[in-house]
C-alpha positions as a Markdown table, in Angstrom:
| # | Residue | x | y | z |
|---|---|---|---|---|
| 1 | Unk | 139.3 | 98.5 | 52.2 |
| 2 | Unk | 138.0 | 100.6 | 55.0 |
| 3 | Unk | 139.9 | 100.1 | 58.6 |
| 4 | Unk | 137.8 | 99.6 | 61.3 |
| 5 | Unk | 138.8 | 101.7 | 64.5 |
| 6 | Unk | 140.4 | 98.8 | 66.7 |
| 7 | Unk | 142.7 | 98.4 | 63.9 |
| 8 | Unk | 143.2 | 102.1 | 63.5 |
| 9 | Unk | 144.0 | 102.8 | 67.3 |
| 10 | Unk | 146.6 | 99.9 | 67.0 |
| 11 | Unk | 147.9 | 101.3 | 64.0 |
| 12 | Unk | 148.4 | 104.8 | 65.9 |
| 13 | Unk | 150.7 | 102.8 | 68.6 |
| 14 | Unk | 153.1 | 102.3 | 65.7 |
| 15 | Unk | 155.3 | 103.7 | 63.4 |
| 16 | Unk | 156.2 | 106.3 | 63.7 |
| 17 | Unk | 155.4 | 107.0 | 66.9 |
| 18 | Unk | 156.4 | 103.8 | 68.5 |
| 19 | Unk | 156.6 | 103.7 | 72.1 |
| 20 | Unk | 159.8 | 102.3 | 73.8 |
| 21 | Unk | 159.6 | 99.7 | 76.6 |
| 22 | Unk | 159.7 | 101.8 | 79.8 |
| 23 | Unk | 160.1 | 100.5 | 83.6 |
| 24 | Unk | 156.7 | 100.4 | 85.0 |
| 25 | Unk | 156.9 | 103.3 | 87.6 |
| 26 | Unk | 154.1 | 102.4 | 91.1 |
| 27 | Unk | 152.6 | 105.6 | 92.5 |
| 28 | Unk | 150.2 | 105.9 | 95.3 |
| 29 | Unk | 146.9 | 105.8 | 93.1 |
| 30 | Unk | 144.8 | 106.7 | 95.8 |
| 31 | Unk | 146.5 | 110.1 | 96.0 |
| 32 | Unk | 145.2 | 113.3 | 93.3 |
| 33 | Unk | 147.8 | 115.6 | 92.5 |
| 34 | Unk | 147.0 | 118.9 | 90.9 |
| 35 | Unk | 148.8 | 122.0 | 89.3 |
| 36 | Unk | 148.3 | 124.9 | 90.1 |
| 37 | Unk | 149.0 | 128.6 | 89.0 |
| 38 | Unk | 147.6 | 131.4 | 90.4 |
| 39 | Unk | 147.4 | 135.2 | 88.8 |
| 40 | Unk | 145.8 | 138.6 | 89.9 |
| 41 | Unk | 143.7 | 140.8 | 87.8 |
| 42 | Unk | 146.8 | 141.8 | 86.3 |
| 43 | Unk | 147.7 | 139.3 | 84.8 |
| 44 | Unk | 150.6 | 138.5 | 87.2 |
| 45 | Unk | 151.8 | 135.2 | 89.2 |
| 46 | Unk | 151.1 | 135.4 | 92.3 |
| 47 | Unk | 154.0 | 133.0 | 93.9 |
| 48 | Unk | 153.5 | 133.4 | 97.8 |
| 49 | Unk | 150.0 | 131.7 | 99.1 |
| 50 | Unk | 150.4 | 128.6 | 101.4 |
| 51 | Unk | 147.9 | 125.9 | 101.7 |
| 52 | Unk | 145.2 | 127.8 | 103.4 |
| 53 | Unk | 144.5 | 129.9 | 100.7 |
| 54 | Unk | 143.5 | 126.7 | 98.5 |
| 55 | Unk | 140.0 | 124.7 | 98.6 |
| 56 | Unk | 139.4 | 122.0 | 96.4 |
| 57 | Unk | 136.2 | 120.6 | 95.8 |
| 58 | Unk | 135.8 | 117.2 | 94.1 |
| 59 | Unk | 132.1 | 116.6 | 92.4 |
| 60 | Unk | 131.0 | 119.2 | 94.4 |
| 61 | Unk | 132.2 | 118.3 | 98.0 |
| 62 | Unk | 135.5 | 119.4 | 100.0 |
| 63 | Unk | 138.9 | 117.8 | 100.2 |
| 64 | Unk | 141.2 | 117.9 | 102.5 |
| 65 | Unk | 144.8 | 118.8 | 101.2 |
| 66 | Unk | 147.3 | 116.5 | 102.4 |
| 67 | Unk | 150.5 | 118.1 | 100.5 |
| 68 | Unk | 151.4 | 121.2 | 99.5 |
| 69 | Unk | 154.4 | 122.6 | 97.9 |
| 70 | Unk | 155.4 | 125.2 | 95.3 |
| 71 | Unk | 157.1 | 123.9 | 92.8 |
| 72 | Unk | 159.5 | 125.0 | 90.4 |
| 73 | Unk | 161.8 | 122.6 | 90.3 |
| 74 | Unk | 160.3 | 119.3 | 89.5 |
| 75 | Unk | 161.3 | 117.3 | 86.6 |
| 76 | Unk | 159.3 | 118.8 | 83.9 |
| 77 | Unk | 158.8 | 116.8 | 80.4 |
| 78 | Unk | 157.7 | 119.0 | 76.9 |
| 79 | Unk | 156.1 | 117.8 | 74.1 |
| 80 | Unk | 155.8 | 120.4 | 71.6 |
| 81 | Unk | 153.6 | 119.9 | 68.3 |
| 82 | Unk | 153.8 | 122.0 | 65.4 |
| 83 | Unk | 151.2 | 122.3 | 63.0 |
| 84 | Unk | 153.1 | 121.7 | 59.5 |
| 85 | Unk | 149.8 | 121.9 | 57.5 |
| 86 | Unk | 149.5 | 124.1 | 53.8 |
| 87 | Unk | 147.8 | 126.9 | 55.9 |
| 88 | Unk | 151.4 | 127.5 | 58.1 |
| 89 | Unk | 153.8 | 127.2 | 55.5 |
| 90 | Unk | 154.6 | 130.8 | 55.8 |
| 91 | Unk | 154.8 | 130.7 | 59.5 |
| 92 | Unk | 157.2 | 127.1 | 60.1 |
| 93 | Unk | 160.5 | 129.1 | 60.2 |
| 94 | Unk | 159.4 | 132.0 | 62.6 |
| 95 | Unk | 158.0 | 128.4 | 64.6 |
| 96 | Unk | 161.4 | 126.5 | 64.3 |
| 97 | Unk | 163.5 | 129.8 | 65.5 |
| 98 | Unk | 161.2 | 130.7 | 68.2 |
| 99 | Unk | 160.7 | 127.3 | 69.7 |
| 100 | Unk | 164.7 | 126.9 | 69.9 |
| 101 | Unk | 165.4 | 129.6 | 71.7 |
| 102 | Unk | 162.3 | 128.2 | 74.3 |
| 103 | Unk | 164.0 | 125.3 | 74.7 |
| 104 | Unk | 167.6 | 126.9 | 75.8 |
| 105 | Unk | 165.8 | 128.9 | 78.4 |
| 106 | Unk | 163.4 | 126.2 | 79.8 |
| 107 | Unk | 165.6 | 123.0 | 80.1 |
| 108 | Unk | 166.9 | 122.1 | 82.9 |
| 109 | Unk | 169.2 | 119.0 | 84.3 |
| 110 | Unk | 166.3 | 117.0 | 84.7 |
| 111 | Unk | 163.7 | 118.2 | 82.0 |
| 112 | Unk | 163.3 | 116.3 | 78.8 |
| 113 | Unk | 161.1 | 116.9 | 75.2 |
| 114 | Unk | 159.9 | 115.7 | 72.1 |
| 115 | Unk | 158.6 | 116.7 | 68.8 |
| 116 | Unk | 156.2 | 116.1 | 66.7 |
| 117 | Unk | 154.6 | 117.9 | 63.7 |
| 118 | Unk | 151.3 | 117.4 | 62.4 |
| 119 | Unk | 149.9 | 118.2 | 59.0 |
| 120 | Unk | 148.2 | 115.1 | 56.6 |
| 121 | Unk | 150.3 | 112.8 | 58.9 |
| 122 | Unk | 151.9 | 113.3 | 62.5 |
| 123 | Unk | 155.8 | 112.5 | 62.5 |
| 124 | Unk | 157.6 | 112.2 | 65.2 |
| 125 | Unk | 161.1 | 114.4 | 64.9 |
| 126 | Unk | 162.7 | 114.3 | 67.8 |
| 127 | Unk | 162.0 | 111.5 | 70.6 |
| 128 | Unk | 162.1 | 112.7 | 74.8 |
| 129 | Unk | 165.7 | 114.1 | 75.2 |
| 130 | Unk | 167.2 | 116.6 | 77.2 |
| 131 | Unk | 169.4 | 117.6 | 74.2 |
| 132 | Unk | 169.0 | 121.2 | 73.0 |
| 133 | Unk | 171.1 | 120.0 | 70.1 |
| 134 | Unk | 169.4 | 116.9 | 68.9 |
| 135 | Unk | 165.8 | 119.4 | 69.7 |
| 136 | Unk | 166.8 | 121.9 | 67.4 |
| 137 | Unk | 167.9 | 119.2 | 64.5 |
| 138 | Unk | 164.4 | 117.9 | 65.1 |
| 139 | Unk | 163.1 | 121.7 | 64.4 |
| 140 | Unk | 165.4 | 121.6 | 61.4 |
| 141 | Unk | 163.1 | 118.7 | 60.2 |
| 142 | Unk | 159.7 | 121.2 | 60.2 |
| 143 | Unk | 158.7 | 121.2 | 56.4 |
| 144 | Unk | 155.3 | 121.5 | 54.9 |
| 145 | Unk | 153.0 | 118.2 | 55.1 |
| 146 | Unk | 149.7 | 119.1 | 53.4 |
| 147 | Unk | 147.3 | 116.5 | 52.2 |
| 148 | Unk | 144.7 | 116.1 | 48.9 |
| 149 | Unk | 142.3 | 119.8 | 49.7 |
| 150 | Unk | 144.5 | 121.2 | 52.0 |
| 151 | Unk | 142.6 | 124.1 | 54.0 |
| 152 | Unk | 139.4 | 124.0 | 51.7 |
| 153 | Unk | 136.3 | 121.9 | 51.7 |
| 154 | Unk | 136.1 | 118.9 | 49.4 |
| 155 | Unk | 133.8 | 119.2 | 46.7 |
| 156 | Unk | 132.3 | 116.1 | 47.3 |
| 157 | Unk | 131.5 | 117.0 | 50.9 |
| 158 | Unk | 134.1 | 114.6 | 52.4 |
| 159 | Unk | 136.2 | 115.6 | 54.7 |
| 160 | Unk | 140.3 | 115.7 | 53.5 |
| 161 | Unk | 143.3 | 114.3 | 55.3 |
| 162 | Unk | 144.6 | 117.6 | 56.0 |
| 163 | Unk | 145.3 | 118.5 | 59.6 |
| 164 | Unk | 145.0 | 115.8 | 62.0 |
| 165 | Unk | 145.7 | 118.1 | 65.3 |
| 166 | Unk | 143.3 | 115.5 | 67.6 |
| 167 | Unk | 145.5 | 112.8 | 66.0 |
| 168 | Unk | 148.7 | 114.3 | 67.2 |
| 169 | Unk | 147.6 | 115.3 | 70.6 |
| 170 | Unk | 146.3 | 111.9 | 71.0 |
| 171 | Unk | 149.5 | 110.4 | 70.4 |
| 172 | Unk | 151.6 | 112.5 | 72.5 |
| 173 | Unk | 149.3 | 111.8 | 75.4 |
| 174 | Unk | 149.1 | 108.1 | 74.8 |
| 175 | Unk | 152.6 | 107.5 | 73.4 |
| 176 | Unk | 154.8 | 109.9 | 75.3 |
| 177 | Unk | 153.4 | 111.3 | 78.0 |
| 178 | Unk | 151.1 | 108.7 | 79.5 |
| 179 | Unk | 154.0 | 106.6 | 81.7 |
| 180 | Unk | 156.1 | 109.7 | 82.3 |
| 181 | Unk | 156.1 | 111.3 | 86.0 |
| 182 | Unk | 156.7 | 114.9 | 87.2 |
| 183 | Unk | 155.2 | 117.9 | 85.6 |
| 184 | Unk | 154.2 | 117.4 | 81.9 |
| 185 | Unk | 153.3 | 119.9 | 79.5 |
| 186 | Unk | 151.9 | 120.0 | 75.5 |
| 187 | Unk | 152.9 | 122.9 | 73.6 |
| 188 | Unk | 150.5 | 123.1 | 71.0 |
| 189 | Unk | 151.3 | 126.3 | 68.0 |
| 190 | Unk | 148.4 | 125.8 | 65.1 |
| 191 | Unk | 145.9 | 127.7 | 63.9 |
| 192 | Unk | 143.2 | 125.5 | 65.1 |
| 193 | Unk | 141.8 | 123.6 | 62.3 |
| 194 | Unk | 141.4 | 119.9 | 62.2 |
| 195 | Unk | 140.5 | 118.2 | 58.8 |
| 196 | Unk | 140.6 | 114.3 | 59.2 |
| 197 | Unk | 141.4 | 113.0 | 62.3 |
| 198 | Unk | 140.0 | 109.3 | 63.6 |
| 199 | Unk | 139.8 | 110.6 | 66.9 |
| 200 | Unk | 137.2 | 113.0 | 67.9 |
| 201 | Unk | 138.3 | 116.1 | 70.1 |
| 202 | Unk | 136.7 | 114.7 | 73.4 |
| 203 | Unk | 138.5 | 111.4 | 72.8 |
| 204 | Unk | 141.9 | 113.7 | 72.4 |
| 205 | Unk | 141.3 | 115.7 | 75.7 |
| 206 | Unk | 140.2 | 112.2 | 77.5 |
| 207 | Unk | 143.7 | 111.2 | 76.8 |
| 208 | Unk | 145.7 | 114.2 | 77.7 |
| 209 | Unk | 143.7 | 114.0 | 81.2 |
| 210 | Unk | 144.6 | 110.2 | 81.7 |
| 211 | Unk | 147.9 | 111.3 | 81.2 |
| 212 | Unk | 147.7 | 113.9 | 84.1 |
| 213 | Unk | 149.2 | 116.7 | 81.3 |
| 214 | Unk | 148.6 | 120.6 | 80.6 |
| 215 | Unk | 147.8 | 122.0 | 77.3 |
| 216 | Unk | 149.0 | 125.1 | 76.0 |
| 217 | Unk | 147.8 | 126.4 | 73.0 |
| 218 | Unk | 149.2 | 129.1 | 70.4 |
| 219 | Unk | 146.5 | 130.3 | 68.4 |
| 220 | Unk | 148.8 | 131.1 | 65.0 |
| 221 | Unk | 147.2 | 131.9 | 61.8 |
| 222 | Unk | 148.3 | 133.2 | 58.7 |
| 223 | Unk | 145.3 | 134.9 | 57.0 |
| 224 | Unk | 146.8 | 134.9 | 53.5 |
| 225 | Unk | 147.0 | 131.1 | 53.5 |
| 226 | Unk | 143.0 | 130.9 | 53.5 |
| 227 | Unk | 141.7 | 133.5 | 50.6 |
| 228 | Unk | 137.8 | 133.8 | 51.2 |
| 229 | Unk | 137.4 | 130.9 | 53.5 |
| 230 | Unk | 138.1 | 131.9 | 56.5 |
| 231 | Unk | 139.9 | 129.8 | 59.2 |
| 232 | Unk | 139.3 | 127.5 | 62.1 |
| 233 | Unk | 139.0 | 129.7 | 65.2 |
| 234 | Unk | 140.3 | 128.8 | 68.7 |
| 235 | Unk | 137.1 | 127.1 | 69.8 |
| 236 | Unk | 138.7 | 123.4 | 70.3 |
| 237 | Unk | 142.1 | 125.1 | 71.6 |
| 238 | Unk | 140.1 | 127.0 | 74.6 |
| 239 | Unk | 138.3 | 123.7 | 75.0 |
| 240 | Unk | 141.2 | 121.6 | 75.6 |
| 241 | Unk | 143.9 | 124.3 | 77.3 |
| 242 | Unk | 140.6 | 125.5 | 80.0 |
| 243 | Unk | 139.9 | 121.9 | 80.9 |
| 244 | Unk | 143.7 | 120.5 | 81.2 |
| 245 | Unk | 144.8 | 124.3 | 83.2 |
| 246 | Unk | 146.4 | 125.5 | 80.7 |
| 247 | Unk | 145.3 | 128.4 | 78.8 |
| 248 | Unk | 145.4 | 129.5 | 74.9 |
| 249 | Unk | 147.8 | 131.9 | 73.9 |
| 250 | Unk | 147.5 | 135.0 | 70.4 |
| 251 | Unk | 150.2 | 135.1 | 68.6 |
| 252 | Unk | 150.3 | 138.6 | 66.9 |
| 253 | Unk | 152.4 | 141.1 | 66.3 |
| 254 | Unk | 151.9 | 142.5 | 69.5 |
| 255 | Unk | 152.1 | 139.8 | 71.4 |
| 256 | Unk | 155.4 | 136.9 | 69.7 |
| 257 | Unk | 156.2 | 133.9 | 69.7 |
| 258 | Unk | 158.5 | 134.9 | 71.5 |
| 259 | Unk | 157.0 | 136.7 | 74.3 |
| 260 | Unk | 154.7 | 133.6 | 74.4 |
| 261 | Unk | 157.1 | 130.7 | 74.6 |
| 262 | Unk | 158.5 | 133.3 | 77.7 |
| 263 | Unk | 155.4 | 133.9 | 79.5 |
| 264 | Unk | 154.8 | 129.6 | 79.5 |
| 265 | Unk | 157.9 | 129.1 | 80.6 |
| 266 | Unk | 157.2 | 131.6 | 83.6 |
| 267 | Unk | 154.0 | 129.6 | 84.8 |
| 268 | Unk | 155.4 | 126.5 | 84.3 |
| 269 | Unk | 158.2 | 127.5 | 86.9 |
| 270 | Unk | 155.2 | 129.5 | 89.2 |
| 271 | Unk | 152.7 | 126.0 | 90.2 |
| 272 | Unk | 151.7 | 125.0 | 93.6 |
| 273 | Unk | 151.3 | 121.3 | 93.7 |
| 274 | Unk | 147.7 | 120.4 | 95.7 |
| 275 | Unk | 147.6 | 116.3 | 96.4 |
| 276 | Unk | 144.6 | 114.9 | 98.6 |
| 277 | Unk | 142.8 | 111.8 | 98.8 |
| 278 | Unk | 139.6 | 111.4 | 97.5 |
| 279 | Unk | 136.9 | 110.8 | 100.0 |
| 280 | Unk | 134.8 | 109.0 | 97.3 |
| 281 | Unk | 137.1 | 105.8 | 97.0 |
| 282 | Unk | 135.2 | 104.2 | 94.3 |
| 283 | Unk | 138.3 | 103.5 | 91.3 |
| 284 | Unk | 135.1 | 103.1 | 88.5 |
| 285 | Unk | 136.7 | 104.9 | 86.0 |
| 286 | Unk | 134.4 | 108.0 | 85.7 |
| 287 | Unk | 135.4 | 111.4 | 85.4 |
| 288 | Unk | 135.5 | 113.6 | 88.5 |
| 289 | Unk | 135.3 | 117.2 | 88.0 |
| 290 | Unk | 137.7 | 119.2 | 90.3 |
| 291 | Unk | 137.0 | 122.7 | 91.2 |
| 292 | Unk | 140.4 | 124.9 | 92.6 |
| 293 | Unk | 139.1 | 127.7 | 94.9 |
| 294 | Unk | 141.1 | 130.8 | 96.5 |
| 295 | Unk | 140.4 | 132.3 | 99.9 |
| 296 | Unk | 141.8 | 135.9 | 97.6 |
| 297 | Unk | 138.6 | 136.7 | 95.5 |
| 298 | Unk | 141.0 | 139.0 | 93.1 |
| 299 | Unk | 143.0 | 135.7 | 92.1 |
| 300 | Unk | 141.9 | 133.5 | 89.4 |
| 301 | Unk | 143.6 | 129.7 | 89.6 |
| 302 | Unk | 144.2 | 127.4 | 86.8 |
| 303 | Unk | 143.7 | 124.3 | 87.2 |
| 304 | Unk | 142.8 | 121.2 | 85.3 |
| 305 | Unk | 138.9 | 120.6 | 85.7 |
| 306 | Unk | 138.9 | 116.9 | 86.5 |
| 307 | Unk | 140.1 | 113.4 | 86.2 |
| 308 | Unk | 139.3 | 109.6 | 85.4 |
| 309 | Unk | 139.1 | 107.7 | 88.9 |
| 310 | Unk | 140.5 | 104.4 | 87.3 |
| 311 | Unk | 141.9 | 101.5 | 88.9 |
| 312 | Unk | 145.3 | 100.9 | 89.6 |
């Protein structure tokens, strides 16, 4: 009996990833926040501009900033998903040492994360905590989940269950991240193939924008896991780190998980926060694209590229 999608979506709200009753938190709706980093042609973070060197353009037409800070200290919440398909078996234990040692280095006080792995299904292995300990017993958890195919085309054209990447990131914006305040972050490691997912990429980045949250992606692929086939490409990872002002990262070996997890943690320490009010007041629910200009041509800021004007 095929499930219609109502049912579907509902059925994503539970198990396993069932949300706990949080205190509804009120926040001045009328304000738009935005994070910021900012590098040269270097590559490096450039840490010292103040609010004159910003512009932002909403839809085309220039705001006026009415906060400005630099932060590095506000209450930062991770969710980190980790692709557990057939095609990353061989890479899951570089994954679960790498990612522990990230978490040592960027928790904080106030900080919390989750994890959740995605293959066939998505699991949640560690709800939000600010545990380092429970985090790695959650990373401990990281085994294969492959479904009926695994990396290779059905035979009868259908597409198989076997990486449902816009599934997970769906959940961790709608499930985890959507209530939270503060800065919030997905850590995304896979190699960028989605087989079988309900909900379409768009639909996945529409959430993660609702839910005011930065993707970044690690691009991490193990050739000998595909034979002739080839592999998925980073296409839908630029797509959904460019729009949300994050950026998609190449794991190599020139360039490790390690030194990855440590440059992330660097520009999630190095934002400016920008907040204005909208001069359109209209709360319709459309999308407004946001543009981030600097007054230094040589600087290049990230920035997420919009967001939905809903009602409070």
């Amino acid at each position: 009996m095929s499930m219609d999608r109502r049912t579907f979506l509902a059925s994503l709200a539970a198990a396993p990833l069932a949300a706990q009753e949080d205190p509804v938190i009120k926040v001045d709706v009328e304000l738009v926040s935005l994070l910021c980093s900012v590098r040269d042609k270097r590559g490096k973070f450039i840490k010292t501009l103040e609010k004159p060197d910003f512009t932002i353009l909403e839809d085309g037409k220039k705001q006026d900033v009415r906060n400005f800070s630099r932060e590095s200290d506000l209450p930062l919440t991770i969710g980190l998903l980790v692709d557990v398909s057939g095609s990353q078996r061989n890479l899951i234990e570089i994954e679960r040492r790498a990612a522990g040692q990230f978490f040592k280095q960027v928790l904080r006080e106030k900080d919390m994360a989750f994890l959740i792995s995605f293959g066939a299904e998505a699991e949640l292995l560690q709800d939000s905590t600010n545990s380092v300990r429970l985090l790695q017993k959650g990373l401990d958890g990281l085994r294969v989940n492959s479904g009926v195919g695994g990396v290779h085309p059905s035979p009868t054209g259908q597409q198989a269950r076997g990486t449902i990447m816009f599934d997970a990131v769906y959940l961790a914006a709608n499930e985890k991240l959507k209530r939270e305040v503060g800065r919030k972050v997905i850590v995304l490691i896979t190699d960028g193939v989605d087989m079988g997912s309900r909900i379409s990429k768009n639909e996945a980045l529409s959430e993660v924008q609702k839910a005011d949250t930065i993707i970044y992606s690690i691009y991490y692929t193990d050739p000998r896991a595909y034979g002739g086939w080839g592999f998925g490409g980073d296409g839908d990872l630029k797509k959904m780190s460019d729009e949300t002002g994050g950026r998609v990262f190449h794991a190599s070996g020139r360039n490790s998980l390690d030194e990855i997890f440590a440059e992330i943690q660097e520009e999630m320490r190095s934002q400016y926060n920008l907040a204005y009010t909208p001069s359109n007041p209209n709360r319709d629910g459309g999308f407004r694209k946001v543009e981030v200009k600097l007054a230094h041509k040589d600087y290049k800021a990230y920035a997420r590229k919009g967001y939905f004007a809903t009602a409070a």
